[in-house]
C-alpha positions as CSV (number, residue, x, y, z in Angstrom):
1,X,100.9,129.6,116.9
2,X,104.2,131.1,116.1
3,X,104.5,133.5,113.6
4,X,107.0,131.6,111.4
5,X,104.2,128.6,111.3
6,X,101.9,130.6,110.5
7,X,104.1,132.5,107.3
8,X,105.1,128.5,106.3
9,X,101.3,127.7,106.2
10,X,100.6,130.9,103.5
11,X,104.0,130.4,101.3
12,X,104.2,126.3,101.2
13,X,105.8,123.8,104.0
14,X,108.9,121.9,104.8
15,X,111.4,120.4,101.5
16,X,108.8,122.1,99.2
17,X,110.3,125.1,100.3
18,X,113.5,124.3,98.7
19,X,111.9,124.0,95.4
20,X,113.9,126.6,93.8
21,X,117.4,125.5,95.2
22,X,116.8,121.9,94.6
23,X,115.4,122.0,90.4
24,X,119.1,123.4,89.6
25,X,120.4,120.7,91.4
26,X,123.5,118.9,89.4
27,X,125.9,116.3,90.6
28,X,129.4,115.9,90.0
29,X,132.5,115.3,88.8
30,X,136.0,114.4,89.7
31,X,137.6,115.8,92.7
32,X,140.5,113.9,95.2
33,X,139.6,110.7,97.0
34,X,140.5,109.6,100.0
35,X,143.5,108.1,99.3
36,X,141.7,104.7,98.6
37,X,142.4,102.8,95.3
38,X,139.7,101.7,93.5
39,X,138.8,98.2,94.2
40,X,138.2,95.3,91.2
41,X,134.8,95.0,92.4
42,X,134.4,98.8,91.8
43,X,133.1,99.3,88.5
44,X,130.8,101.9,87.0
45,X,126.8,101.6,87.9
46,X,124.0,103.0,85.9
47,X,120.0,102.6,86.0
48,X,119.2,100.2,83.4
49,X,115.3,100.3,84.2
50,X,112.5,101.7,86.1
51,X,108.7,101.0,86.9
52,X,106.7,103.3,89.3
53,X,105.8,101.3,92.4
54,X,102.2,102.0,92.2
55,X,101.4,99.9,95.4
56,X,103.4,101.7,98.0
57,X,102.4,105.2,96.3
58,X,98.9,104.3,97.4
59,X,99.7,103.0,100.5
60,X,100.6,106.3,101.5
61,X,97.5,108.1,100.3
62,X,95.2,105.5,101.9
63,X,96.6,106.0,104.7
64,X,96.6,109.7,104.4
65,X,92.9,109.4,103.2
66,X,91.5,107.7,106.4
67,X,89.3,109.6,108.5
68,X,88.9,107.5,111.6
69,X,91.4,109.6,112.8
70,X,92.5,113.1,113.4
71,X,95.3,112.9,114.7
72,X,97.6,111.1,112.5
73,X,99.7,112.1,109.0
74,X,98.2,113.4,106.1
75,X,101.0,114.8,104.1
76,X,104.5,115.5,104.5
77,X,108.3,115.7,102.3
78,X,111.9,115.5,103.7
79,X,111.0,111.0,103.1
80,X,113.4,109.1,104.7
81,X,112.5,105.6,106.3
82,X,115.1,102.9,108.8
83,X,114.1,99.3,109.7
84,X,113.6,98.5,113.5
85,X,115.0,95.8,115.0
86,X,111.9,94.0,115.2
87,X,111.0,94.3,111.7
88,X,108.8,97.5,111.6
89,X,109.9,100.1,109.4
90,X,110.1,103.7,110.5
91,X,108.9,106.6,108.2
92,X,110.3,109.8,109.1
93,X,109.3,113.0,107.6
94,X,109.8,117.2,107.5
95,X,107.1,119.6,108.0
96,X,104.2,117.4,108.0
97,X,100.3,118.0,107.6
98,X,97.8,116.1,110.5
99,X,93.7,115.9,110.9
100,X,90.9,115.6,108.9
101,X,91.0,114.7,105.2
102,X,87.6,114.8,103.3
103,X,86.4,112.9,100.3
104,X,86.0,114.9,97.1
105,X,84.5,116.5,95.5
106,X,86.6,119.6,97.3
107,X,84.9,122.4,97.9
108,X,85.6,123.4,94.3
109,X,84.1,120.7,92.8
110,X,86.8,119.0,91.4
111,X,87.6,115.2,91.9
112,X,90.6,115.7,94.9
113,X,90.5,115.0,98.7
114,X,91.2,117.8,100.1
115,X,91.8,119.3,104.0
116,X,90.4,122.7,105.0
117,X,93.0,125.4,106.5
118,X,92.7,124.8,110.3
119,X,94.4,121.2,109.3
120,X,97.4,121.1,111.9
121,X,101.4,121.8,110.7
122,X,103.7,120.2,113.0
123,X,107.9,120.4,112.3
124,X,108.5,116.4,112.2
125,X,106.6,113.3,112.2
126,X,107.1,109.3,112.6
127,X,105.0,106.8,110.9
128,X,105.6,103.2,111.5
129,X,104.8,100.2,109.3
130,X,104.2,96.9,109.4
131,X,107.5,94.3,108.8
132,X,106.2,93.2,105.3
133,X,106.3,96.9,104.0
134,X,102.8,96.7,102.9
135,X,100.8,98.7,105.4
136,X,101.0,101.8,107.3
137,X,100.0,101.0,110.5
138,X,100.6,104.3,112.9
139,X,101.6,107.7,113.8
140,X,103.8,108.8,116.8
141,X,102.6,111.6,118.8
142,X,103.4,114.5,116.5
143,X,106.1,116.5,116.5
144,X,108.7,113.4,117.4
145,X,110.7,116.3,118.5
146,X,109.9,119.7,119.8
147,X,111.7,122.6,118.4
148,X,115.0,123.5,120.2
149,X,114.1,127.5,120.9
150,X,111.7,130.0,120.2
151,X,111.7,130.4,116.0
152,X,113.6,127.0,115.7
153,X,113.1,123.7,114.2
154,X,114.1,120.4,113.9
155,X,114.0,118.4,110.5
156,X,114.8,114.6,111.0
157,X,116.8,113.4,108.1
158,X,118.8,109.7,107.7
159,X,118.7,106.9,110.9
160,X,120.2,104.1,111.3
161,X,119.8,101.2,114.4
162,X,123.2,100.9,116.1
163,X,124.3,99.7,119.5
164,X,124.2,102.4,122.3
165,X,128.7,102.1,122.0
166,X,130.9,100.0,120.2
167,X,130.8,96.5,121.7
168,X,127.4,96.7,123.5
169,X,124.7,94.3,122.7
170,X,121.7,96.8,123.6
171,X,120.5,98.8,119.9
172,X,119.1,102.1,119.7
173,X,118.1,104.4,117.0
174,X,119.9,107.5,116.4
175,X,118.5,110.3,113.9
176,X,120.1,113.2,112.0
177,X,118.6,116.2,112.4
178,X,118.4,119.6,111.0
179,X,118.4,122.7,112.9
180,X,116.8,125.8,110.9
181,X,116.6,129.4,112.4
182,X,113.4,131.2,111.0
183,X,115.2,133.6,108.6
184,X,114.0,137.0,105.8
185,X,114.6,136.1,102.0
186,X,116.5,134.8,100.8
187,X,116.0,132.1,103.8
188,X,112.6,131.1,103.7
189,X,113.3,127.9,104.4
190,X,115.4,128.9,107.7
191,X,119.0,129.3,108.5
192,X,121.3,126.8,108.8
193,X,121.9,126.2,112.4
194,X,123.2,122.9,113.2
195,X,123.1,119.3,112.8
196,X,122.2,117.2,115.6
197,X,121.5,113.5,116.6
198,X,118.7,112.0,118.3
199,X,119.2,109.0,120.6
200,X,115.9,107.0,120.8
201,X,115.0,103.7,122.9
202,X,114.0,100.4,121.3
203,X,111.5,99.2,121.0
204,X,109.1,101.5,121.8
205,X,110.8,104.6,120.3
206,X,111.2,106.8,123.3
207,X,113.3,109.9,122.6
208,X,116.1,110.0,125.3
209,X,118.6,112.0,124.0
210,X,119.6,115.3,121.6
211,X,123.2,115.9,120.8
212,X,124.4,118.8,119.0
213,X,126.9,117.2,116.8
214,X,127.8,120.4,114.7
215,X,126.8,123.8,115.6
216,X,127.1,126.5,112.7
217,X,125.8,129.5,113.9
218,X,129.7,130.8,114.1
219,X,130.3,130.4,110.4
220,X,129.1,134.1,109.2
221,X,127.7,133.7,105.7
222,X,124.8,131.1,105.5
223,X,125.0,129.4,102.4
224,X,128.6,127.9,103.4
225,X,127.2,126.7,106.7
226,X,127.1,122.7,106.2
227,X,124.7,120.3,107.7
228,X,125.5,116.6,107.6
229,X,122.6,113.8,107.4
230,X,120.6,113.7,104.0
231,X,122.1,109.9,103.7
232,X,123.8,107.5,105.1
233,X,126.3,104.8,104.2
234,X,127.3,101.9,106.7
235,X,130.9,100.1,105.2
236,X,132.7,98.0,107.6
237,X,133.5,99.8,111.2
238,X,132.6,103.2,109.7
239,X,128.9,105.2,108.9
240,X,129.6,107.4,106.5
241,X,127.3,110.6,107.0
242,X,126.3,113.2,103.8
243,X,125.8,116.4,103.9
244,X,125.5,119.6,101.8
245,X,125.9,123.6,102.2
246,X,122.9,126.0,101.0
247,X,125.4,127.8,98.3
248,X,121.9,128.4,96.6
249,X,120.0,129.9,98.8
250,X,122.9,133.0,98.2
251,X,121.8,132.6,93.8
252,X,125.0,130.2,93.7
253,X,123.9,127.5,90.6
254,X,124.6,124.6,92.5
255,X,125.2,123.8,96.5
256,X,128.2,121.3,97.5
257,X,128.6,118.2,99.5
258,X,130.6,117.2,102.4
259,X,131.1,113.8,104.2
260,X,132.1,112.9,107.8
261,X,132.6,109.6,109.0
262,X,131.6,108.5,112.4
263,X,132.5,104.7,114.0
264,X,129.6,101.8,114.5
265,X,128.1,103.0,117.9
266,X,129.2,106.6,118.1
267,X,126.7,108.9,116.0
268,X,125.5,110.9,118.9
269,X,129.3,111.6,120.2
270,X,130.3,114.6,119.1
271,X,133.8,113.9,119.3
272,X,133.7,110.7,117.5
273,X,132.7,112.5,114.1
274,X,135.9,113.0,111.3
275,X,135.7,114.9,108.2
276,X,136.8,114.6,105.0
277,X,138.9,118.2,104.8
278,X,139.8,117.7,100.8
279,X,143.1,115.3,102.1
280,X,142.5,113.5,104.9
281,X,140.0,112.9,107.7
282,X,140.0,115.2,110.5
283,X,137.9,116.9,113.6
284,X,136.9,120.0,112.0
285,X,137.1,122.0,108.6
286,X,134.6,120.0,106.6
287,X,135.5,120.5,102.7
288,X,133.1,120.0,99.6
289,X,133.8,116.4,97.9
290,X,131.8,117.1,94.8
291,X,130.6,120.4,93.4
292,X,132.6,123.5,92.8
293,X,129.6,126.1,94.1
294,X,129.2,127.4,90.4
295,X,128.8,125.0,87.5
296,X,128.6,121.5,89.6
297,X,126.9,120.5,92.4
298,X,123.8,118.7,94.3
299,X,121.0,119.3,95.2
300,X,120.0,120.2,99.1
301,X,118.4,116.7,99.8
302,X,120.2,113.7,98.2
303,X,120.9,110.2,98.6
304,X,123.8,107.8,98.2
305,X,124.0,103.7,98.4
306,X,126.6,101.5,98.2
307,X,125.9,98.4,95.5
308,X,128.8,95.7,94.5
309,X,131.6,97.4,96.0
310,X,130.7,100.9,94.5
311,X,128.8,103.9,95.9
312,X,125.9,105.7,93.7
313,X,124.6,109.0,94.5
314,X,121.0,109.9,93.1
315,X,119.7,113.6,93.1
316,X,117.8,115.9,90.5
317,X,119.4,116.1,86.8
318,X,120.7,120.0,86.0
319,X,118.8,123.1,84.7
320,X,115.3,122.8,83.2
321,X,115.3,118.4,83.8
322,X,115.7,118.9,87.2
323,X,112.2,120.2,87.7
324,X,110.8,116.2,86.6
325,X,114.0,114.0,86.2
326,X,116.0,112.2,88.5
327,X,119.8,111.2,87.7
328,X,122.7,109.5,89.4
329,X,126.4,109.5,89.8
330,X,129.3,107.0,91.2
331,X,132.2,106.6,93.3
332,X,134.6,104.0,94.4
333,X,134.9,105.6,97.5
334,X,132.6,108.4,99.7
335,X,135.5,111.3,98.9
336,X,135.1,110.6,95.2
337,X,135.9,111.1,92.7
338,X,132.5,110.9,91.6
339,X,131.5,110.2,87.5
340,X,128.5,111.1,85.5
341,X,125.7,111.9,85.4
342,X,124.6,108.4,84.0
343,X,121.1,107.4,82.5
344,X,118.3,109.4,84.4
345,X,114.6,109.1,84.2
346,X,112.1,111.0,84.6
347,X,108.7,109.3,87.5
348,X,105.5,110.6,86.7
349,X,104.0,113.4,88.5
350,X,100.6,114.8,88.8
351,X,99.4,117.5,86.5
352,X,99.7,120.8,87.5
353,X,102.5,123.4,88.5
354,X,104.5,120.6,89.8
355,X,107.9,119.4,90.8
356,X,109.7,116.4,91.9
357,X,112.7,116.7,94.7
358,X,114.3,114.8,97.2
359,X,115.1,111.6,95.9
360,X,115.5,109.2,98.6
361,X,116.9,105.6,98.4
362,X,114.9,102.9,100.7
363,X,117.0,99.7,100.7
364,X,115.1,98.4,103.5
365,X,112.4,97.7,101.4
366,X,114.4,96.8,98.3
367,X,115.3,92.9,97.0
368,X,115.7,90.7,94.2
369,X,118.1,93.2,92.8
370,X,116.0,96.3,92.6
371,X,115.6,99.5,94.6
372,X,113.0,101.6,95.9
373,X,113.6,105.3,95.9
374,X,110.9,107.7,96.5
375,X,110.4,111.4,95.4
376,X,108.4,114.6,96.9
377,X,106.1,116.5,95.2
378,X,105.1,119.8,95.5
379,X,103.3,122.7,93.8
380,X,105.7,124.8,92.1
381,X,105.3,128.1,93.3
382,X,106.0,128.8,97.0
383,X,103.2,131.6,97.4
384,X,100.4,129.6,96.4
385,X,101.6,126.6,97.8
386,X,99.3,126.0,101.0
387,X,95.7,126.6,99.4
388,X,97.3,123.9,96.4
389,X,98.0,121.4,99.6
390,X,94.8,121.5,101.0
391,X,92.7,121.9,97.7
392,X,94.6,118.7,96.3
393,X,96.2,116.5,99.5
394,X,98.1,114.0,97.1
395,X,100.7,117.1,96.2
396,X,102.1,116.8,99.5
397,X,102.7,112.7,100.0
398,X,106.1,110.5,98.6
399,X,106.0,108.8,95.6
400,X,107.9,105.6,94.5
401,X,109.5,103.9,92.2
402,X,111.9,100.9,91.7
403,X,115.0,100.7,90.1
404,X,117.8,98.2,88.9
405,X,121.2,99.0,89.1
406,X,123.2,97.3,86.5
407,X,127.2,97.5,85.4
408,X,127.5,100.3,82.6
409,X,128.7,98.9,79.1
């Protein structure tokens, strides 16, 4: 087992490690656009209600829960899910726990399923479920993707099905990913290495292809290397691709965000991708769109939609909140400028020295007006994180709620 897996198993897995960077996490305000005008069907979006989505939270620990096999996911963060072509949806997730989970009581007596400290730790993981979004129904073999070199790793972020080039009829999937360098405080998450794209066949979800679509291993201080991928935004020809620096990893307040835009069919072409350099697209020279490294900024997993003409950006609320409350932000266009925050709210976690992170929008599974977006959970403190996971396996799963998105009065 390498040595960095086996460090990540004592001090706490995956997201969870982010913890620290991602409570201080605060969206914001106006910087320049892209030159677009704001369009009439552009207007300011707020969350005008919320329910927890009990169902699909316990879909996910039933599925966790069951023992028939020891092989397959019991835990994991970095949520992000894509519908297939055929209907199935695709769960994709961080550093992710497999084997054996046992029924409480755990072996301290108290009323949790827990997992003992051989359970497996694997970089990345796949889950696939059933059309209807009801049932989980499978694990790929685990990890999707092996790590690139000795003390690296791949974290799989947004997907999206496109054709294999503009104009051709045959789809495939393509996933972000997230290269991390094993690295000494303050980087005990890993380095930020790269951002690459994963080509994988349909239907059976082959993996043909990785292409480096931005290395950063030139850029000399850490915390401004970018990597593009927490969400995704398809509008007309264009995908428009997220991405944030780890400005808080270096005791900045707040990281920033970036966004390239790629054309329909061309995600794993490297020289395909344009970013937005403050004025204009361009090939290189990525520049923050919201966040000024100090007072504003997001958090290091976010996620953005795009509702009745107007974009909406959801990440953890500022200071102290950001700990249990998720808030969001909008745009008329993916440069900004972005407004807000607007109404947050706050899902309900389990008791315990626990935080919420990583809110993820799941449109795939959203209708009748309202969206699902999920949130990690983790124990709080990074050194005692791993016995927590395995004495309590429900601190490590997504959980869900839905949303509506309403006009703001």
């Amino acid at each position: 087992m390498p040595d960095d897996t086996r460090a990540r198993q004592r001090t706490g897995t995956g997201v969870g490690l982010l913890l620290a960077l991602v409570l201080g996490a605060v969206l914001l305000t106006a910087l320049p656009d892209d030159g677009e005008q704001d369009g009439a069907d552009c207007i300011p979006h707020t969350v005008s209600e919320w329910s927890t989505d009990d169902n699909l939270t316990a879909e996910f620990a039933r599925y966790g829960d069951d023992a028939t096999r020891t092989d397959d996911w019991t835990g994991g963060d970095g949520t992000h899910s894509v519908r297939l072509p055929d209907g199935r949806i695709l769960w994709l997730f961080s550093d992710t726990y497999l084997g054996q989970v046992y029924a409480p009581p755990n072996p301290a007596g108290e009323s949790f399923a827990w997992r003992d400290t051989t359970a497996p730790l694997v970089r990345n993981s796949a889950v696939v479920m059933s059309p209807d979004g009801k049932r989980l129904l499978s694990t790929l073999p685990a990890p999707l993707l092996p790590d690139p070199a000795p003390n690296q790793w791949r974290w799989p972020v947004a997907a999206r099905v496109e054709p294999r080039s503009p104009g051709s009829t045959e789809q495939v999937l393509r996933v972000l990913l997230w290269v991390r360098t094993a690295g000494a405080a303050p980087w005990i998450y890993g380095v930020p290495t790269a951002t690459e794209v994963a080509t994988l066949t349909l239907p059976d979800l082959r993996v043909e292809s990785v292409v480096k679509v931005l290395d950063q291993q030139l850029v000399p201080d850490p915390s401004r290397r970018v990597l593009f991928g927490t969400t995704l935004v398809e509008d007309g020809d264009w995908t428009y691709v997220f991405g944030g620096d780890d400005g808080q990893a270096a005791s900045r307040p707040a990281s920033r965000a970036y966004v390239a835009r790629v054309p329909r069919g061309r995600l794993g072409e490297p020289a395909a991708w344009q970013y937005w350099n403050g004025s204009r697209w361009t090939a290189s020279g990525p520049r923050p769109v919201l966040g000024d490294g100090r007072r504003t900024g997001v958090g290091s997993a976010f996620s953005v939609v795009r509702t009745d003409g107007t974009y909406v950006l959801f990440t953890m609320a500022a200071g102290t909140k950001g700990l249990t409350t998720v808030t969001s932000y909008w745009a008329c266009s993916p440069t900004g400028p972005w407004h807000g925050p607007t109404r947050d709210f706050s899902p309900a976690l389990p008791q315990g020295q626990v935080a919420a992170y990583n809110p993820q929008a799941h449109p795939e599974l959203s209708d009748g007006g309202r969206l699902v977006v999920s949130y990690d959970v983790n124990w709080l403190e990074p050194g005692g994180a791993a016995a927590q996971l395995n004495r309590n396996v429900s601190l490590y799963r997504p959980r869900f709620v839905t949303l509506r998105l309403t006009p703001e009065e």
